[in-house]
N, CA, C and O atoms as a GROMACS GRO file, in nm:
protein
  304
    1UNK      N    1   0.133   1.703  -0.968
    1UNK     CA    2   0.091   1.582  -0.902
    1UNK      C    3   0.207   1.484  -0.898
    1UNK      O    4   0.278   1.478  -0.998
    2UNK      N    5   0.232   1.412  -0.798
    2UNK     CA    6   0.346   1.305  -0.779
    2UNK      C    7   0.303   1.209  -0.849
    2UNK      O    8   0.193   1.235  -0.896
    3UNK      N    9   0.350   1.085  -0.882
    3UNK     CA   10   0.385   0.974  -0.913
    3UNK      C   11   0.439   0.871  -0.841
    3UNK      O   12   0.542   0.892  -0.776
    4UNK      N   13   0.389   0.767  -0.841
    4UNK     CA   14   0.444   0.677  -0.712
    4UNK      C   15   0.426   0.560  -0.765
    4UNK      O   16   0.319   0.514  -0.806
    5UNK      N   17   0.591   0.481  -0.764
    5UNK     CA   18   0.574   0.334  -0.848
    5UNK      C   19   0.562   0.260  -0.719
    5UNK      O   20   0.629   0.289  -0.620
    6UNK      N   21   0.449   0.140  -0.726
    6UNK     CA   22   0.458   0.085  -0.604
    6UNK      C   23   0.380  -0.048  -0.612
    6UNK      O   24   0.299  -0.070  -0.702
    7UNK      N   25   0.408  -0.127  -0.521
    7UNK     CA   26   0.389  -0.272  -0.522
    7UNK      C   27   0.297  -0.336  -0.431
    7UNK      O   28   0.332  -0.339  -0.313
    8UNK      N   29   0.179  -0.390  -0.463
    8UNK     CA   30   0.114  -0.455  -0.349
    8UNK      C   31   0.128  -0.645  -0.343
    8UNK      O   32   0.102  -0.714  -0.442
    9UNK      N   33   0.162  -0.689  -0.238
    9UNK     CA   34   0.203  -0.837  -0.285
    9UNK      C   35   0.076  -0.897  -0.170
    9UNK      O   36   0.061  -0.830  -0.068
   10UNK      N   37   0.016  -0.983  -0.183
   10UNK     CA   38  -0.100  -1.085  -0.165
   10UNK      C   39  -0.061  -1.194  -0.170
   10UNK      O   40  -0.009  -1.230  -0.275
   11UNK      N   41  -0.070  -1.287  -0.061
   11UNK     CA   42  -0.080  -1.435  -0.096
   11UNK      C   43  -0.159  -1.489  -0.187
   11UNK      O   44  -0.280  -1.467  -0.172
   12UNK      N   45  -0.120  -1.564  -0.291
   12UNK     CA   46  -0.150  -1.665  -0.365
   12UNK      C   47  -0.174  -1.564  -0.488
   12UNK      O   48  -0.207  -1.612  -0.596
   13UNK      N   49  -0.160  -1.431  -0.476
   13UNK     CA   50  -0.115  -1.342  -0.621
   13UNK      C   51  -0.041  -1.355  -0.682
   13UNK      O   52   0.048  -1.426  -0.635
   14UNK      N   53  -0.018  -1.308  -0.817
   14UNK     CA   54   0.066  -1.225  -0.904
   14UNK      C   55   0.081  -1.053  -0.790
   14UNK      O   56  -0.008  -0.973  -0.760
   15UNK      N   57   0.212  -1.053  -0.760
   15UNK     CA   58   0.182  -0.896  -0.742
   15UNK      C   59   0.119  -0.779  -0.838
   15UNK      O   60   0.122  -0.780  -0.961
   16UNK      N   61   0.074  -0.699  -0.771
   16UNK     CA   62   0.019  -0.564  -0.824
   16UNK      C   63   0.105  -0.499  -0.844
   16UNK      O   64   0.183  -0.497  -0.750
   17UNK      N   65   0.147  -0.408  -0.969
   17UNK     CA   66   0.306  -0.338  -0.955
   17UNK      C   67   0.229  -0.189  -1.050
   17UNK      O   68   0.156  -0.234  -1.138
   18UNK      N   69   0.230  -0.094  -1.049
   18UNK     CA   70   0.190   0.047  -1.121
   18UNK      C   71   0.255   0.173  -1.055
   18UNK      O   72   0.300   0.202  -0.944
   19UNK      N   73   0.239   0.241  -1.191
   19UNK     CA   74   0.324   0.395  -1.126
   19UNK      C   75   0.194   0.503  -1.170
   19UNK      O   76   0.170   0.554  -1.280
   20UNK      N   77   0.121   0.513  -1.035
   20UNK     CA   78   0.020   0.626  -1.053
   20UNK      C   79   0.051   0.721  -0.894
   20UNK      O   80   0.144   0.715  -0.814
   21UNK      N   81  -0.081   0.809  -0.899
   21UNK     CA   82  -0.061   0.872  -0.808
   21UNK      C   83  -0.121   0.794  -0.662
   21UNK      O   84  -0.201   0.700  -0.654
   22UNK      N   85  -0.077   0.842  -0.592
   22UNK     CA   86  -0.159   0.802  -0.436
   22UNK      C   87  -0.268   0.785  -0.416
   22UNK      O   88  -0.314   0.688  -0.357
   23UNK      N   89  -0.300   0.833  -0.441
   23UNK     CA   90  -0.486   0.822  -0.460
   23UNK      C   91  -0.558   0.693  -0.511
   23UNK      O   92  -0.648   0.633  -0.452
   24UNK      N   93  -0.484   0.651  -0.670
   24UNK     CA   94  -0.525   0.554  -0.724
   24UNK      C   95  -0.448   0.380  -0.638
   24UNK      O   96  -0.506   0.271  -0.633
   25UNK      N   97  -0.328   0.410  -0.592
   25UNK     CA   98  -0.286   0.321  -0.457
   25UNK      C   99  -0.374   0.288  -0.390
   25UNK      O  100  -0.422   0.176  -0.405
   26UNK      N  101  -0.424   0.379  -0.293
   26UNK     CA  102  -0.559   0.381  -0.223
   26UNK      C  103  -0.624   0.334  -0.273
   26UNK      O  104  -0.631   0.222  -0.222
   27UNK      N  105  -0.698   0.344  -0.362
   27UNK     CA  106  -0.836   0.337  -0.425
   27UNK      C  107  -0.851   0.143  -0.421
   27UNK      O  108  -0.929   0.078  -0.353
   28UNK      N  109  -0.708   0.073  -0.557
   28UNK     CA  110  -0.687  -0.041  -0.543
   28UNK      C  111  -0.684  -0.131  -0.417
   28UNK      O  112  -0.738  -0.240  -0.402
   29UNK      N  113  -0.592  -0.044  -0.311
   29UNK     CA  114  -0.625  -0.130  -0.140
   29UNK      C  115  -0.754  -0.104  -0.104
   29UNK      O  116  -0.787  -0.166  -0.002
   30UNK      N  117  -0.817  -0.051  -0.140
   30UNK     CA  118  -0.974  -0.069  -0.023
   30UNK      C  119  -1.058  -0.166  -0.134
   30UNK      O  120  -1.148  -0.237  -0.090
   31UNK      N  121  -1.018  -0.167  -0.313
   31UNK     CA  122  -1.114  -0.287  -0.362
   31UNK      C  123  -1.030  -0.402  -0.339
   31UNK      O  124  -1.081  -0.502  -0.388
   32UNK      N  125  -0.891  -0.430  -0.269
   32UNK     CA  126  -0.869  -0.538  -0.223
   32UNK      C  127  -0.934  -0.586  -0.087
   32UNK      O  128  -0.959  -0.706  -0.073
   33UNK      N  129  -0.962  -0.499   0.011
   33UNK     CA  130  -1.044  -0.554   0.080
   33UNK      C  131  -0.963  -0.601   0.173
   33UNK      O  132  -1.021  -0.675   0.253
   34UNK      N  133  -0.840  -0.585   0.193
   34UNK     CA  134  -0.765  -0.648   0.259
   34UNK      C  135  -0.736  -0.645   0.395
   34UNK      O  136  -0.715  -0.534   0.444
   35UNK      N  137  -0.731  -0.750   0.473
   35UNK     CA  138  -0.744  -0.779   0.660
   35UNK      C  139  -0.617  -0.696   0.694
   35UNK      O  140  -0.503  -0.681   0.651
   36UNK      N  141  -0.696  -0.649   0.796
   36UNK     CA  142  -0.617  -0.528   0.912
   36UNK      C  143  -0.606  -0.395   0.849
   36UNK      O  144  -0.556  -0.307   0.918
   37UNK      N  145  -0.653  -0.359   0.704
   37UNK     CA  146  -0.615  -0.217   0.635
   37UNK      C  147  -0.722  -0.172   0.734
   37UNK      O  148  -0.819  -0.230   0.783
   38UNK      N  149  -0.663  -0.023   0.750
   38UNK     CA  150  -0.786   0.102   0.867
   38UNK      C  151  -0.804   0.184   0.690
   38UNK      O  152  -0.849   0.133   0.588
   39UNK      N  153  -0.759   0.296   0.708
   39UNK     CA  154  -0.768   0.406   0.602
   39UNK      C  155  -0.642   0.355   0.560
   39UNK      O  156  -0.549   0.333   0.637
   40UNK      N  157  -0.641   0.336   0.433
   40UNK     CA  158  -0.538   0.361   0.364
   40UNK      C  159  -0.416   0.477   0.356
   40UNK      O  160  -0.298   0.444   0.359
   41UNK      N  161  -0.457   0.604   0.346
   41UNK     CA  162  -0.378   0.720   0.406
   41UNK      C  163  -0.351   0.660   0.500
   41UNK      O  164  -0.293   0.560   0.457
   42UNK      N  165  -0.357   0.652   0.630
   42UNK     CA  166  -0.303   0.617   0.739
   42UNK      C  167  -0.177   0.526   0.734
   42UNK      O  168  -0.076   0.523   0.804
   43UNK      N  169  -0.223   0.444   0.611
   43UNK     CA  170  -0.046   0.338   0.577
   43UNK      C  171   0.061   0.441   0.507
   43UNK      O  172   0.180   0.458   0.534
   44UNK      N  173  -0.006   0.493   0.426
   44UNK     CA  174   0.094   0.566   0.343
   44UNK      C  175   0.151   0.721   0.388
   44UNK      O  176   0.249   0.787   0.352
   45UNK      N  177   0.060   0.741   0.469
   45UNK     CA  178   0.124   0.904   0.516
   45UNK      C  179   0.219   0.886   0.642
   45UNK      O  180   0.260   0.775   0.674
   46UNK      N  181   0.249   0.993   0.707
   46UNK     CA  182   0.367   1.025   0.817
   46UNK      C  183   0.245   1.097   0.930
   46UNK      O  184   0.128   1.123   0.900
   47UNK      N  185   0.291   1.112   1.024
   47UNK     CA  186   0.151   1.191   1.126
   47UNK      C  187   0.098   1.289   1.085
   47UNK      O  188  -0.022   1.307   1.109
   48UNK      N  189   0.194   1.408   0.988
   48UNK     CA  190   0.167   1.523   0.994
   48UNK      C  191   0.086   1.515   0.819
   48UNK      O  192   0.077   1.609   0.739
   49UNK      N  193   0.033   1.355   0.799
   49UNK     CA  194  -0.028   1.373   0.694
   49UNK      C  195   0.035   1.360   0.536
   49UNK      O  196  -0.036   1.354   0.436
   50UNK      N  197   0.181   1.358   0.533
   50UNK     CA  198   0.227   1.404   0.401
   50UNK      C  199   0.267   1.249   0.349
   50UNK      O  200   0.294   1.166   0.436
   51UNK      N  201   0.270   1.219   0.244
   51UNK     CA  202   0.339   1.108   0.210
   51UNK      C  203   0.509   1.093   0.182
   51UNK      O  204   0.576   1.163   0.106
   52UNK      N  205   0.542   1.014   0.242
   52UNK     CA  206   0.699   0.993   0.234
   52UNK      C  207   0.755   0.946   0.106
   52UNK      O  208   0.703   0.849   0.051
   53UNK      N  209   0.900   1.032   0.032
   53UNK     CA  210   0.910   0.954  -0.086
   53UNK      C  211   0.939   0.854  -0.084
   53UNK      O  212   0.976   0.820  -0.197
   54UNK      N  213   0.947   0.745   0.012
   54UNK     CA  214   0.957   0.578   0.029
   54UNK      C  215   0.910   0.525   0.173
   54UNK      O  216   0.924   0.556   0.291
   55UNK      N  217   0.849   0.434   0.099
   55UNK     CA  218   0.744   0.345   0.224
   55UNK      C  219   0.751   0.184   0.205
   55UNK      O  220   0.810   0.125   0.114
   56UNK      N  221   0.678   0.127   0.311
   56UNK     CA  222   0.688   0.003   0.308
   56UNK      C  223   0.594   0.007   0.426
   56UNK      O  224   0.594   0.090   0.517
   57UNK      N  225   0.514  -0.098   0.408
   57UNK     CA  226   0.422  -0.166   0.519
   57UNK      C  227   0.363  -0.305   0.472
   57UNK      O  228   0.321  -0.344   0.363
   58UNK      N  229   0.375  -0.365   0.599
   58UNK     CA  230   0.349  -0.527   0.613
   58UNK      C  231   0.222  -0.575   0.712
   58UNK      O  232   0.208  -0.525   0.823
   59UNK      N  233   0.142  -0.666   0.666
   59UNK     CA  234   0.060  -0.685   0.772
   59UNK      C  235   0.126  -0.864   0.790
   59UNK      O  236   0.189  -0.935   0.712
   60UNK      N  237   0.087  -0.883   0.901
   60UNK     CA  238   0.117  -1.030   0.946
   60UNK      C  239  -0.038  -1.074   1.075
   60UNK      O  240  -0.052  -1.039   1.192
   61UNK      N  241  -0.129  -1.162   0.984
   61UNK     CA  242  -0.237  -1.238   1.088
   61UNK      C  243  -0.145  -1.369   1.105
   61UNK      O  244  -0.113  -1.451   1.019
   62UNK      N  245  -0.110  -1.364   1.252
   62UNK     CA  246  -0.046  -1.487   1.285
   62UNK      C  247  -0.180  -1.590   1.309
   62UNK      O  248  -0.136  -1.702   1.285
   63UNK      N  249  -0.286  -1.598   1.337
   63UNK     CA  250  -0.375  -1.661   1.341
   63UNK      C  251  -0.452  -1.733   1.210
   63UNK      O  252  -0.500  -1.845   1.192
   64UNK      N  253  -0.443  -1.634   1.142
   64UNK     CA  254  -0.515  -1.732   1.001
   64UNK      C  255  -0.347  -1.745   0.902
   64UNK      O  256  -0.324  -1.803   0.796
   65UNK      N  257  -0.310  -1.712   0.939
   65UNK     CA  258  -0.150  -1.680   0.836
   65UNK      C  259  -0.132  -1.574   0.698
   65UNK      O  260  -0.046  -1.564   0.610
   66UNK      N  261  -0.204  -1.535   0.714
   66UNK     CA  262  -0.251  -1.354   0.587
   66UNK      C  263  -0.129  -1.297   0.588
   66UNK      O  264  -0.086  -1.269   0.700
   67UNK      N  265  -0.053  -1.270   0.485
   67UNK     CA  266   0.039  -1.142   0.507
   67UNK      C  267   0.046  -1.112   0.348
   67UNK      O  268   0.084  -1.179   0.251
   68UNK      N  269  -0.010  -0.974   0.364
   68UNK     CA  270   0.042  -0.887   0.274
   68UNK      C  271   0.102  -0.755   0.297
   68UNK      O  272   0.099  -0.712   0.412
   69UNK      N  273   0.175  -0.658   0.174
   69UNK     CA  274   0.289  -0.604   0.219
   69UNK      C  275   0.213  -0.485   0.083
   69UNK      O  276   0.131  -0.503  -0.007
   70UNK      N  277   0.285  -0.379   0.124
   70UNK     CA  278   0.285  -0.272  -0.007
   70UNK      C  279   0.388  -0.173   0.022
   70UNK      O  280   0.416  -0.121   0.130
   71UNK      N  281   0.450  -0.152  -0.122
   71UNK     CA  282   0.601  -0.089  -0.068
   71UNK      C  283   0.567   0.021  -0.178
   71UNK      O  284   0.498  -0.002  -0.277
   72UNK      N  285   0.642   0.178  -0.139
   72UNK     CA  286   0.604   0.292  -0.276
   72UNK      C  287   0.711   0.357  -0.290
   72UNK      O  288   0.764   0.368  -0.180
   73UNK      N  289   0.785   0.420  -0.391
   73UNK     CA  290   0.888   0.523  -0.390
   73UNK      C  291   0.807   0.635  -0.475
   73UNK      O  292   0.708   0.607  -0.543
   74UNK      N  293   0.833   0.700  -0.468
   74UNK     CA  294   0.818   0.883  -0.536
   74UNK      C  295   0.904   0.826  -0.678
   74UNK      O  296   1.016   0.775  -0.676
   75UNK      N  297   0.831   0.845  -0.779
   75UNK     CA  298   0.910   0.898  -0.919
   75UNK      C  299   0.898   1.002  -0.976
   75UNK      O  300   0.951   1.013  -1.086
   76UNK      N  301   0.829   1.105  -0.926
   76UNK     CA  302   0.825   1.241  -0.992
   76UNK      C  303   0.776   1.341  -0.917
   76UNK      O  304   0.769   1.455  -0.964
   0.00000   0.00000   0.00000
């Protein structure tokens, strides 16, 4: 099983920072609840499904001003 240290940052948070697997990534973004997430896989994988050993994704609501970000590298 991989390992993935990775960061979720939220306005008006403390960032989220842990090194688990993908799954448990996931799990934390959907009890954040957070505006514009679809499936989570969908942020973190590539088309053909696999996860990349480094990522980064940003959301930006220019309308209410929301932006959060979650960035992951592979450690094992």
């Amino acid at each position: 099983m991989a390992l993935y240290a990775w960061t979720i940052r939220v306005p008006s948070r403390v960032p989220i920072e842990r090194v688990t697997d993908i799954e448990e990534l996931h799990g934390v973004m959907r009890v954040l609840d957070l505006p514009g997430l679809r499936n989570p896989a969908d942020i973190t994988a590539d088309a053909d499904g696999i996860v990349p050993d480094t990522g980064k994704f940003r959301h930006v609501d220019v309308e209410d001003g929301f932006d959060w970000s979650v960035a992951w590298v592979k450690v094992v």
